[in-house]
MIZA-362064 format. One record per residue: z, x, y of N, C-alpha, C in turn; residue number from 0; residue in one letter. Coordinates in pm, 1 decimal. Each point is the difference from the previous one (the first is absolute). Example, Ala and Ser with C-alpha at 12.3 -4.5 7.8 and 13.67 -1.06 7.14 Angstrom:
! MIZA-362064
nzz;nxx;nyy;cazz;caxx;cayy;czz;cxx;cyy;resi;resn
780.0;1319.0;-569.0;0.0;-89.0;119.0;0.0;90.0;120.0;0;a .
-72.0;-35.0;105.0;6.0;82.0;119.0;73.0;-77.0;109.0;1;s .
//
This chain:
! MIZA-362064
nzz;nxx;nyy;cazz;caxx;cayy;czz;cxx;cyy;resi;resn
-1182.5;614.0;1880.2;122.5;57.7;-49.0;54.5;-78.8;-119.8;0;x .
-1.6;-150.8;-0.2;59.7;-76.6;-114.5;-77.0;61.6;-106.4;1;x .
-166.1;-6.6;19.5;-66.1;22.3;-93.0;10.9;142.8;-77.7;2;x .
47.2;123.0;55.0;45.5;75.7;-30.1;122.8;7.8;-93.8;3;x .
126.0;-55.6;40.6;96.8;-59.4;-85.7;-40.3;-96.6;-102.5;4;x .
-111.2;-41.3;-17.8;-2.1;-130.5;-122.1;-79.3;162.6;-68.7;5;x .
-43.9;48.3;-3.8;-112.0;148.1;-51.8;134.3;57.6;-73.5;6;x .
98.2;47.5;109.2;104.1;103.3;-81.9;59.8;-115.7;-118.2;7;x .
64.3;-124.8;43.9;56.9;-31.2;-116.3;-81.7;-70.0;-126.1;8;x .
-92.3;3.7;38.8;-116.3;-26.9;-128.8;9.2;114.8;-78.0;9;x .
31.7;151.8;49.3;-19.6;102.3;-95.7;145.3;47.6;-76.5;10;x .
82.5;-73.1;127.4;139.8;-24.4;-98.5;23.5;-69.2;-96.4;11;x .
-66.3;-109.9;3.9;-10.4;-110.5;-136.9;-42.3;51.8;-75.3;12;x .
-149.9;48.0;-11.6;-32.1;82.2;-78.8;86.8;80.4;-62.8;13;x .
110.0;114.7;45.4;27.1;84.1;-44.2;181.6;-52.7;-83.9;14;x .
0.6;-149.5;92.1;127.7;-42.3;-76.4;-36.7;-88.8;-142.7;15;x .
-198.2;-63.0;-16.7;7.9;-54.4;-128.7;-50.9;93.9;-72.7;16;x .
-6.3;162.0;22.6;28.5;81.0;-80.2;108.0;31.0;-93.4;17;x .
104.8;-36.7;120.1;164.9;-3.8;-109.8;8.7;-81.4;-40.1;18;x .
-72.0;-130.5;22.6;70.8;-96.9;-94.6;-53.9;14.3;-170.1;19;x .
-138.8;65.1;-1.0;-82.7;55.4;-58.9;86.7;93.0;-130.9;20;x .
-43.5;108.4;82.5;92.4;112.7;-89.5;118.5;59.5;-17.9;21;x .
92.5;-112.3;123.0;108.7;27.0;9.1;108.2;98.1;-103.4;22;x .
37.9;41.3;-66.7;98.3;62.5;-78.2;134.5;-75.1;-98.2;23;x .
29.7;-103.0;115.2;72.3;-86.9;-63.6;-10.1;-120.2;91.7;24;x .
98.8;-132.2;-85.4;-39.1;-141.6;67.8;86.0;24.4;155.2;25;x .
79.8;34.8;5.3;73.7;-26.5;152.0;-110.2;57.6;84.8;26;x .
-55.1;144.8;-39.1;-94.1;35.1;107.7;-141.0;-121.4;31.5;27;x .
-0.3;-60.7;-88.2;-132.5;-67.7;5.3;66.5;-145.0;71.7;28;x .
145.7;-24.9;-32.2;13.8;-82.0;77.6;31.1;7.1;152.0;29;x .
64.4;141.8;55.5;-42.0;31.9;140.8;-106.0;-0.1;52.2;30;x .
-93.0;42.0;-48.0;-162.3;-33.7;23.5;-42.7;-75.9;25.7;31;x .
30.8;-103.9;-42.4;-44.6;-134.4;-33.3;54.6;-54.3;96.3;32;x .
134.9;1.8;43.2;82.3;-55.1;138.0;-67.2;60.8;137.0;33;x .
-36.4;106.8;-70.2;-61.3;78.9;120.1;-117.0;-27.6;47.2;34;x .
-162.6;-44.6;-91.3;-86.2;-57.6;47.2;35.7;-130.9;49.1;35;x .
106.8;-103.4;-33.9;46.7;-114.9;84.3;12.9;52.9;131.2;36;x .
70.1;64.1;48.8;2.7;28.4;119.2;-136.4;55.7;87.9;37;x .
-48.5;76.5;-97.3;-138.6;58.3;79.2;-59.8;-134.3;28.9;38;x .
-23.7;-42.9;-143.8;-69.4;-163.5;77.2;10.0;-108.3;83.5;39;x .
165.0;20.7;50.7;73.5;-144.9;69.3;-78.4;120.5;138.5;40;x .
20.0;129.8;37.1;-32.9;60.6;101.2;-145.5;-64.9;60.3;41;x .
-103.5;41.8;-158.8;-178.8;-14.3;75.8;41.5;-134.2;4.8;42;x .
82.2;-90.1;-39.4;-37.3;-152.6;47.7;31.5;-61.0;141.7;43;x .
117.3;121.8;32.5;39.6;-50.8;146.9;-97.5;85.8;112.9;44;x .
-18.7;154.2;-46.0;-132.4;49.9;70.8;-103.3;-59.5;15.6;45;x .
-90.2;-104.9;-112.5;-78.8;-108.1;-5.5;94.3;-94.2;115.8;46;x .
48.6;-68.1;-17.2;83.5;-123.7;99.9;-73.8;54.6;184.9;47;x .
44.8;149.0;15.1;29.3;79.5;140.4;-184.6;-23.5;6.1;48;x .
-56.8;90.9;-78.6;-177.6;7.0;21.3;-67.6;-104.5;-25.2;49;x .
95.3;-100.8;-56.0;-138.7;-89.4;-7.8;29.0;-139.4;91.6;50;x .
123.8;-11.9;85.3;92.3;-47.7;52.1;11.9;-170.6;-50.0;51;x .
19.0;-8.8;-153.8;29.6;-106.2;-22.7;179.5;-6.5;-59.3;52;x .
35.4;-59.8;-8.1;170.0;-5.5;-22.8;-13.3;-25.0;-177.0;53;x .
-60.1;-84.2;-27.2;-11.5;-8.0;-136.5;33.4;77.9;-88.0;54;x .
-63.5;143.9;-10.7;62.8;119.1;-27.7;85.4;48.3;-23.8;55;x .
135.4;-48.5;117.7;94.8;26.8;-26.2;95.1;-61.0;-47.7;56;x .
-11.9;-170.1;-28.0;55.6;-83.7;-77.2;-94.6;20.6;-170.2;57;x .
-62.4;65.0;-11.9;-6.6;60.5;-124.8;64.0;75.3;-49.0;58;x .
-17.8;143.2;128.7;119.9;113.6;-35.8;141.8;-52.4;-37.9;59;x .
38.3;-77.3;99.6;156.5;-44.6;-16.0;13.1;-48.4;-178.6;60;x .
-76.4;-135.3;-25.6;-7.7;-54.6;-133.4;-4.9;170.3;-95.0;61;x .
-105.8;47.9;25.9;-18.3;106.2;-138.9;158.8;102.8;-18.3;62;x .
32.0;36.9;145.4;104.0;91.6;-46.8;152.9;-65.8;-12.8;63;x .
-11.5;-121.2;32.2;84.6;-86.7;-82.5;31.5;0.4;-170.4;64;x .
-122.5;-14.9;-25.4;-30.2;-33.7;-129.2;11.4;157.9;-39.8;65;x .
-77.9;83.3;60.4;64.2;114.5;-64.5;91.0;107.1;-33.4;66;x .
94.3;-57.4;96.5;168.7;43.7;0.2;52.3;-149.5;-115.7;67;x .
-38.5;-64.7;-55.1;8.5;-74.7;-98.6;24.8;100.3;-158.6;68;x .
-176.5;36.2;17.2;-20.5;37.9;-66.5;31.1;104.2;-84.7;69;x .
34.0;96.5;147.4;94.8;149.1;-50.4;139.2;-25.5;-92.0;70;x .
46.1;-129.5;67.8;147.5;-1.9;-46.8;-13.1;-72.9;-156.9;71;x .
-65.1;-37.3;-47.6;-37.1;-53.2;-83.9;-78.8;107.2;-113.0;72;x .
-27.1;96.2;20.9;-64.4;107.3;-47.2;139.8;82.9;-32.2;73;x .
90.9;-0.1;100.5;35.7;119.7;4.7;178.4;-49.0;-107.3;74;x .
24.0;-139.7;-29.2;56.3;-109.5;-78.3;-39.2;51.8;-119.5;75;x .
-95.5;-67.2;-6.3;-39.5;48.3;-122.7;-35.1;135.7;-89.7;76;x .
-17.1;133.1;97.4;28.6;87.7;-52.1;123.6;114.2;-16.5;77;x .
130.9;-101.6;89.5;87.1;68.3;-37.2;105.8;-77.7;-95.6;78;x .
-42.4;-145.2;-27.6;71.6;-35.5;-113.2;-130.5;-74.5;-104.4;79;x .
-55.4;8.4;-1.4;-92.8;-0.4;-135.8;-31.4;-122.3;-9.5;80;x .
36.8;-111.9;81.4;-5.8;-180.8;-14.5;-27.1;-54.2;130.6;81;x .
-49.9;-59.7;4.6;32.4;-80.7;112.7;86.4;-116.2;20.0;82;x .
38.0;-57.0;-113.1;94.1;-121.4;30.1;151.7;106.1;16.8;83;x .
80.0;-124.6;36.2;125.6;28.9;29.4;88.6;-44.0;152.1;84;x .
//
């Protein structure tokens, strides 16, 4: 069953670094982009459950740390044009 769930969101990634891809505009590509973070913090804790090491999930924790960082910092800079301040 995990292995089934790591299958579906592999084809979600897929279909979310499509938007980051051809997205239309930058905000959409930056939802995308927040959005494969999450797909990935998921297969890392699905990895953690199937492969039953914990490691995994002190990765997940670190990455979506860093990538709720990242959003806000993206999302700074594209609604005032700078980052200092």
């Amino acid at each position: 069953m995990i292995r089934l769930a790591l299958w579906g969101l592999m084809i979600a990634s897929l279909m979310g670094f499509w938007r980051v891809i051809i997205g239309p505009t930058v905000p959409d590509r930056i939802v995308a982009a927040d959005a494969l973070t999450i797909i990935l913090t998921t297969v890392l804790a699905l990895l953690a459950v199937d492969f039953g090491n914990g490691i995994f999930l002190d990765i997940a924790l670190a990455f979506s740390i860093l990538a709720f960082a990242d959003v806000l910092i993206m999302a700074k800079y594209f609604e005032h044009g700078e980052l200092h301040r």
